[in-house]
N, C-alpha and C positions, 0 to 999 in steps of 0.2 A: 684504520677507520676510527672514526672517532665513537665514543659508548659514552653514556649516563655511568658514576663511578659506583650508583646504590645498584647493590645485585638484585633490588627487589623488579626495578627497570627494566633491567637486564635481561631476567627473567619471561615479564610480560614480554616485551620485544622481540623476542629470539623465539617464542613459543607462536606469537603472531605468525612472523616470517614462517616455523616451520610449519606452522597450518594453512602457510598459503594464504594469507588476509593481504592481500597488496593496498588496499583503497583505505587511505587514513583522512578523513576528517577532525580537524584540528581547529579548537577554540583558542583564543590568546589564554593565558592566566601563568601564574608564578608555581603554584603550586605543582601541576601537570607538566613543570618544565624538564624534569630527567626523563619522561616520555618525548616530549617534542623533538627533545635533541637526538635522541634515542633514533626515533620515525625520521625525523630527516636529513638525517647523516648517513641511512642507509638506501641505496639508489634501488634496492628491492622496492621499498615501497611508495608510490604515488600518493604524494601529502597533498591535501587543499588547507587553505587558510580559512576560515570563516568566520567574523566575530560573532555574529549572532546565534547563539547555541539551540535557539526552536529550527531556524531555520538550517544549521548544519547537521541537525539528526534527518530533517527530513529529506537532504541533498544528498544522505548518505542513503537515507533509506529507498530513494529512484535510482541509486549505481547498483544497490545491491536485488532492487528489483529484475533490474535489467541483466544481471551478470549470474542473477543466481548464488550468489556464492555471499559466506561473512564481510558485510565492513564494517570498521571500525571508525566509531566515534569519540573522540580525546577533549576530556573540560577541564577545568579547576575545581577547586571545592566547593563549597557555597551554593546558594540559588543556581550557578551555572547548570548544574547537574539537573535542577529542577524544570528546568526549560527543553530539557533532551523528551519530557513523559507525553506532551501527545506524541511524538513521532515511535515511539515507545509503544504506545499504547494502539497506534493504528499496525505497526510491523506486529504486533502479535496477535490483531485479530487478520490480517494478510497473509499471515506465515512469512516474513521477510525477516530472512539471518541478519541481523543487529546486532554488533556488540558493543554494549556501551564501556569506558574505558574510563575512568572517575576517580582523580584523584583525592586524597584526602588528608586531613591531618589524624599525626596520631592520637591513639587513645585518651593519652593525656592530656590533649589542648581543646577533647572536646566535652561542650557540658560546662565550660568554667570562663565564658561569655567573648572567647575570641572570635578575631574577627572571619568573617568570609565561611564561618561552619555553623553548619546545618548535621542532623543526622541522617548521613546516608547510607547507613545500612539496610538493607532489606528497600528500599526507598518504592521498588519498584516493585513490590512481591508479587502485587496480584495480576500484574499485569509481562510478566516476563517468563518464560522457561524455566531461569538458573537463575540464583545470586549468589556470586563468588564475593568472598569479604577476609581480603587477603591479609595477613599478618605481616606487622614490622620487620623488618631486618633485624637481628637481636643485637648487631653492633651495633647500632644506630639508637635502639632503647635500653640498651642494658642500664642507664640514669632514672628511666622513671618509670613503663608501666610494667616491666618482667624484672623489677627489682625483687618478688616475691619468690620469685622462679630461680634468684642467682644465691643458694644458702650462701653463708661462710665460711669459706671451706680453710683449714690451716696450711695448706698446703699450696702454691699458687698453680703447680703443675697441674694437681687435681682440679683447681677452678676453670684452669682453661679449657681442659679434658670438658668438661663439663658442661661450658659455653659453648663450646663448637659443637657438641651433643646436641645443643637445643636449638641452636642455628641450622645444623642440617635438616630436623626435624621441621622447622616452617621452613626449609627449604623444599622439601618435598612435599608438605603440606598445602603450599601457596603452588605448586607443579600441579599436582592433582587436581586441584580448583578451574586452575586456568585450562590446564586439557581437557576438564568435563565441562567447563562451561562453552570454549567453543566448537566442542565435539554437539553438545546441543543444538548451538545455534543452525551448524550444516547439515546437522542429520535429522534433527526434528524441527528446522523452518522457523523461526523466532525468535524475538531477540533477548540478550543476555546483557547480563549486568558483573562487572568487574569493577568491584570496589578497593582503590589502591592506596595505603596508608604510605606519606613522606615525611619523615623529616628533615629539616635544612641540615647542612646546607644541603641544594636544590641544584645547582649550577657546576658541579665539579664534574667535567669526563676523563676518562682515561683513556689509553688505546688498544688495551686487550681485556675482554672477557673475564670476569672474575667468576664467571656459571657458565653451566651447561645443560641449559635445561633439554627434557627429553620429550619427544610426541607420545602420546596416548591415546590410541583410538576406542572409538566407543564401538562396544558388540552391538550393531545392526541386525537383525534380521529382515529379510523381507519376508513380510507374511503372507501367508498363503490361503488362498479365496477358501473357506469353510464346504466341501464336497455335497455334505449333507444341507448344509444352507442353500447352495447355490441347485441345488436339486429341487429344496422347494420353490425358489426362483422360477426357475423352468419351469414346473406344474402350475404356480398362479398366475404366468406372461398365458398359457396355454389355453387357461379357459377364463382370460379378462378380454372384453373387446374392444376395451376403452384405457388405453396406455397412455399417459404423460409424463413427455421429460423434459425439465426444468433446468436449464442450464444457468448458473452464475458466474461470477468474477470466476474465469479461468485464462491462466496465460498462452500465447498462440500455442500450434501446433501440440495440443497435449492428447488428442483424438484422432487417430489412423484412419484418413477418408473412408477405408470399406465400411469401418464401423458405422458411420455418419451413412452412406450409403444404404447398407440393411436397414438401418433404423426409418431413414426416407422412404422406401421403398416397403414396407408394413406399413398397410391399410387402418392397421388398430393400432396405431403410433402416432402422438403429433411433439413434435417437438419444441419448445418454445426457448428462445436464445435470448440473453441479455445483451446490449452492445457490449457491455464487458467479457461476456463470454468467449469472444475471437472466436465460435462456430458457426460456419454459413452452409445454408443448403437452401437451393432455391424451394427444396418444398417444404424446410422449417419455415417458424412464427416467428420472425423477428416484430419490434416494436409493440411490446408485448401490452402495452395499454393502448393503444388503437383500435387493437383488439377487444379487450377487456372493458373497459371503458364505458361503451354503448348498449351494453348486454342489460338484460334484466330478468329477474328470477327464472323464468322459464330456460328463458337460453343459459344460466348458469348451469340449472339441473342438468340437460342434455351434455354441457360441456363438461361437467365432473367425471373426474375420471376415475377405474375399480383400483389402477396401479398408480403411483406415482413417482419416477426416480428424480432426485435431484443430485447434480452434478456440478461441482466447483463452489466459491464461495459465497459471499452473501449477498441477497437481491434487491436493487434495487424498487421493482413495482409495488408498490402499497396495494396496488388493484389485485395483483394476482396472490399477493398476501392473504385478501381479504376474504378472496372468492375461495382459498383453500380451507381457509379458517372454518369459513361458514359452510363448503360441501366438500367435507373431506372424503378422501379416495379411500377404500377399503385397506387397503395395502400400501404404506411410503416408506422407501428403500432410499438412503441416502448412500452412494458410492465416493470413498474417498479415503485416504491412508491418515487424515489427520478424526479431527472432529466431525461430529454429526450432530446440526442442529435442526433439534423440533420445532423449523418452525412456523409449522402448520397443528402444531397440536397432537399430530397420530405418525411419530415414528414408530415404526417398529422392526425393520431390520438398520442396521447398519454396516456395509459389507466394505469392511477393511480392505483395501485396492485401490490403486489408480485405476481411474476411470477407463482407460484404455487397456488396463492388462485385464478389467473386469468385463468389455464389453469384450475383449481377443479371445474369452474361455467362454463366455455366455454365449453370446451370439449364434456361432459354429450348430451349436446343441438345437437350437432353434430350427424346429425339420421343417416346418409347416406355421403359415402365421394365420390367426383367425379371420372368420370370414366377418369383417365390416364396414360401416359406410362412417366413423371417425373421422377420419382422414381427408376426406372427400367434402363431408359436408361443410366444416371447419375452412377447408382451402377455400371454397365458393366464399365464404365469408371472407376472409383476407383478401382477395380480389377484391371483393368490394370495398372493402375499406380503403386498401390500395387505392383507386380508382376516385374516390372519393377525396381522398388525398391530394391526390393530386389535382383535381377540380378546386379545393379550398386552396390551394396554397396558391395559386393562379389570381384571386378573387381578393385576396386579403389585403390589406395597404401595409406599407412598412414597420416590421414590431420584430420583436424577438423570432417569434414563427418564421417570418419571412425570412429573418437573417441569419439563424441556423441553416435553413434550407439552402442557401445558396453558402457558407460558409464550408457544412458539410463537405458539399458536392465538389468544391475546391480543392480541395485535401492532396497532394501530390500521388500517384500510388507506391505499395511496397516503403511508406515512412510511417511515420507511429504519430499516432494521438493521443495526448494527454491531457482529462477532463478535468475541472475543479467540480463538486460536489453544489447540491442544492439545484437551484435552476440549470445549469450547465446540462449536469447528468439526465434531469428527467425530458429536456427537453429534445437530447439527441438520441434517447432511447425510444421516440416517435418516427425516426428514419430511418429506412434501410444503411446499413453501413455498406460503404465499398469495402468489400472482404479481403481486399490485398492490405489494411491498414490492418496496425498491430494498436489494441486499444487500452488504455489503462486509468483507473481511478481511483482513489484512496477511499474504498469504501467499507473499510474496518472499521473504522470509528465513522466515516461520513461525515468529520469535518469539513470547513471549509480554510483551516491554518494548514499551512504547507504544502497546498498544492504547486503553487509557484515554485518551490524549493523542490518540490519532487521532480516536475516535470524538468529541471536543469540539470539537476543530477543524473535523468535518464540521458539528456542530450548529451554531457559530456563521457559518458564511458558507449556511447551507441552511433554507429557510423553514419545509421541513417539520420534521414531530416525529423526535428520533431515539432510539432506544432500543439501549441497548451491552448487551450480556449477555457476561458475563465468568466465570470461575472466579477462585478465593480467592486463589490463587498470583499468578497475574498482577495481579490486583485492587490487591494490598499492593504486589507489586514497583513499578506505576508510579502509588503515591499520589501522587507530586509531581502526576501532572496536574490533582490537583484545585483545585491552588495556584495562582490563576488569578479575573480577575476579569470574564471572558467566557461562563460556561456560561449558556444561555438557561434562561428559566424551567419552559420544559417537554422539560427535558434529561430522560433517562431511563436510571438503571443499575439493572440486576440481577447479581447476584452471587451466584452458587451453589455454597456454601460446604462444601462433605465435608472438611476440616479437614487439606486436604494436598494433594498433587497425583495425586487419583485417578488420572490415565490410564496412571500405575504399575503400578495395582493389576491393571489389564486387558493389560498387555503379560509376553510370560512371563519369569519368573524367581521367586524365594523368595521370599514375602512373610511377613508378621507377626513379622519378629525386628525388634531392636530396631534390627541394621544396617539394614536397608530402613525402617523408620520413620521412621529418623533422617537420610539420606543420601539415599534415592529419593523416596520418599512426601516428606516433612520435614511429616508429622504437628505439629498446632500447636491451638492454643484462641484465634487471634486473630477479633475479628469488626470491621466497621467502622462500629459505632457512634460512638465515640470521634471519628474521622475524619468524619461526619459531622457531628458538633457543630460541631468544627475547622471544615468548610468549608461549612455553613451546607445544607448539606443536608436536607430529611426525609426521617426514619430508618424505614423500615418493614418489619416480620422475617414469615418465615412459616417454619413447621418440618413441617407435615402439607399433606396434599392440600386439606381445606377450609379452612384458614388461607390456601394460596397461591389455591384459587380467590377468595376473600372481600377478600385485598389487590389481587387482580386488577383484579377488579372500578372500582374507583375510581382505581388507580394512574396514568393516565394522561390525568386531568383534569385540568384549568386549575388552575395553581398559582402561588403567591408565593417560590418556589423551585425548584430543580431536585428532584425524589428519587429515591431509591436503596432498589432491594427486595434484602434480606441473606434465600437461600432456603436454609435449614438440608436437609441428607440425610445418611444413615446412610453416614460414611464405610467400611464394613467389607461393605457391601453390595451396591453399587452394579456392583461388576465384575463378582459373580456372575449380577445381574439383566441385566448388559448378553451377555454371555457368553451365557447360555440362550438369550436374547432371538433368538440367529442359528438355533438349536438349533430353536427354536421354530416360526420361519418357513420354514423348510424343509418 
């Protein structure tokens, strides 16, 4: 087998392999080359090519969403590396295992105005787990930065002695870095940084192993739910009669139906589900500003509740934000093994557990649930809204609203959807999901760069069909993902196109001059036909209601290509229908 000849390579490589990282994402560049050769000379690991390094962290960061498990991302020096930090910075507020893999030059070439280096040490601190900042090969510096480190010894014997002394020592040193940095990433969910010093030559392999690096696992515990805590639990579920649980971004199946079950089945429980959250129960609240939305103070008081748990990550509804903000619940328990954020203002337990080992020991304990009419009264209220809903969308002419509604309802069952951010998200979190779809959105950061890249990345490591539904905006912003010679055949984008970044037009301020056109909106005439061509896509448009049912229809059978449906909407319209739309269900 062929190996990179620097043991520093060697090392990273062999330590990958033995922690299991199979999924390499690879940038072109010169410097990061005894890595490449490294990764793709060994048939262990599955390389991608990508030249665009925003859009290969974030193709990495939908393999490893999907897989669960470390992947790695491989740059060169310079701005390259720079380009990996939104995807960075969204995997670590998602908890998604990242490692980033960054070559560099050595000590001595940086700082003294060469080319292609930037300082990347620490680059990522506040936004990553770990940052490993691995040390030279000492044969490879012994000329110029550890010339301090090499006395003169009169002896030569002694000298050698003495260099292979300090070469085993970053040899163990750069071992320990790289096994706690990816012991990080798999065991506490985020991603990591590996900063890798080369110097040329760059391009030499050999065919055996000059190291042997060794795994290091990290001491795990799993913690165990507090006796005493979860006792006061029990005594404040017992005399609250007004429970709310708040589900967010959580991955499917991470909640045991009974649990879902009990909790439906209490009268003094209502449960409110994000689409991101993958939790259905026909007697949960999905569409949580439908809900919300139409209410006004009085019905807020009634609906505040003494308890509040939240469960999984961060939420999308501004509405339910706002209503917690302003009538906060007596008691908010956030359940989860990672972080716990306030942010409703009144946490005050935080109960270390997955959500399902904490509802598998709570629950049980729970003899008897209080006697009230929560539940009940709130469900009459969702019917209505329901119902309501369903009357407006009947009624409306063709806009965004309409074309979610029947875009949704499309969806094959048992394949995954994946949203882009902004209008996208807020406007599918208005409709019941069919609950056989697995649903996902990059809502760590709540950009709108890299969704494209994410969603392809999920398709290619996942059997089932995936379908992205995107707005225009983000669409153009992250073309490069399509640059890429990994998207499956029965890949799926929709792109719904009102010729700017409608979700302007629905937040308040002046609209229709030519500064908001030009600056908020960025009103535009682009489509991605052309971009199609480019990446070999079918091109398929719909502009009216029976045009998008009729592409419907066929869009999502066996193909010789990936394709991509362009949904034309009256960009000048679309706010005022969604606006009414709250107006309406009231």
């Amino acid at each position: 087998m062929i190996h990179p000849k620097i043991p520093l390579a060697q090392t990273v490589i062999q330590l990958c392999k033995v922690k299991n990282i199979k999924h390499i994402v690879i940038s072109p560049g010169s410097r990061n080359a005894p890595l490449t050769l490294g990764f793709t000379n060994d048939d262990f690991f599955n390389c991608y090519s990508i030249v665009d390094e925003r859009c290969a962290a974030f193709f990495a960061l939908g393999i490893a969403q999907q897989i669960k498990e470390p992947t790695a991302v491989v740059c060169t020096s310079g701005s390259a590396l720079l380009n990996y930090y939104p995807a960075v910075a969204e995997a670590f507020y998602s908890d998604i295992p990242l490692v980033v893999l960054s070559a560099d030059r050595p000590k001595h070439l940086i700082g003294i105005g060469d080319g292609q280096t930037v300082n990347q040490k620490d680059v990522f601190e506040n936004h990553v787990l770990y940052s490993a900042n691995l040390k030279l090969d000492l044969k490879d510096d012994s000329r110029h930065s550890n010339k301090e480190e090499l006395p003169i010894f009169k002896n030569l014997e002694n000298k050698l002695e003495r260099f292979l002394g300090l070469q085993e020592g970053i040899q163990s040193d750069n071992e320990t870095k790289i096994n706690q940095a990816i012991n990080f990433a798999r065991f506490k969910k985020g991603p990591v940084h590996i900063n890798i010093p080369f110097d040329e030559p760059l391009y030499e392999t050999v065919e055996e192993l000059s190291v042997n690096p060794k795994a290091q696992e990290l001491d795990i515990k799993t913690p165990k739910i507090d006796q005493a805590e979860l006792k006061d639990c029990i005594d404040e579920w017992y005399v609250s009669k007004k429970k709310m649980i708040l589900i967010g971004v959580l991955s499917p199946n991470q909640i045991e139906q009974q649990w879902l079950d009990d909790l439906a089945n209490d009268d003094s429980v209502i449960v409110f589900t994000e689409t991101t959250s993958n939790v259905h129960h026909q007697k949960f609240f999905p569409s949580i500003d439908k809900m919300m939305a139409p209410l006004e103070t009085a019905d807020f008081k009634n609906l505040q509740p003494e308890i509040l748990v939240t469960i999984g990550g961060l939420i999308v509804s501004k509405k339910i934000k706002a209503f917690l903000r302003e009538f906060q619940p007596k008691h908010h328990w956030h359940v989860g093994d990672k972080n716990a954020n306030d942010t409703f203002f009144c946490l005050n337990k935080h109960i270390v557990a997955k959500p399902n080992d904490f509802f598998a020991e709570f629950l049980p304990k729970i003899t008897h649930v209080a006697k009230s009419n929560y539940l009940d009264q709130w469900t009459v209220v969702k019917q209505w809204r329901h119902k309501k809903h369903l009357e407006y969308v009947k009624q409306i002419p063709f806009s965004d609203f309409k074309a979610f509604n029947l875009m949704l309802k499309s969806i094959p069952n048992n394949t995954i959807l994946q949203l882009g951010n902004s209008s996208t998200i807020r406007y599918t979190q208005l409709f019941n999901m069919n609950p056989s779809l697995e649903v996902f959105c990059n809502r760590g950061t709540s950009g709108i760069d890299g969704s494209t890249s994410t969603a392809i990345g999920c398709a290619v490591v996942n059997t089932k069909q995936t379908t992205f539904i995107t707005g225009d905006l983000s669409f153009f912003y992250d073309s490069n993902a399509l640059w890429n010679n990994y998207r499956p055949k029965n890949f799926r984008i929709i792109v719904v196109n009102n010729e700017g970044g409608g979700i302007f037009r629905i937040l308040p301020g002046p609209k229709n001059t030519d500064n908001f056109d030009y600056f908020f909106e960025t009103k535009h005439n682009l489509t991605a036909k052309q971009l199609c061509e480019m990446y070999d896509f079918e091109y398929v448009t719909a502009d009216d209601e029976g045009n998008l049912e009729t592409a419907l229809k066929s869009f999502y059978n066996k193909s010789n290509q990936p394709r991509l449906l362009e949904v034309f909407t009256p960009r000048t319209e679309n706010d005022s229908i969604l606006l009414d739309y709250f107006k309406f269900v009231k």
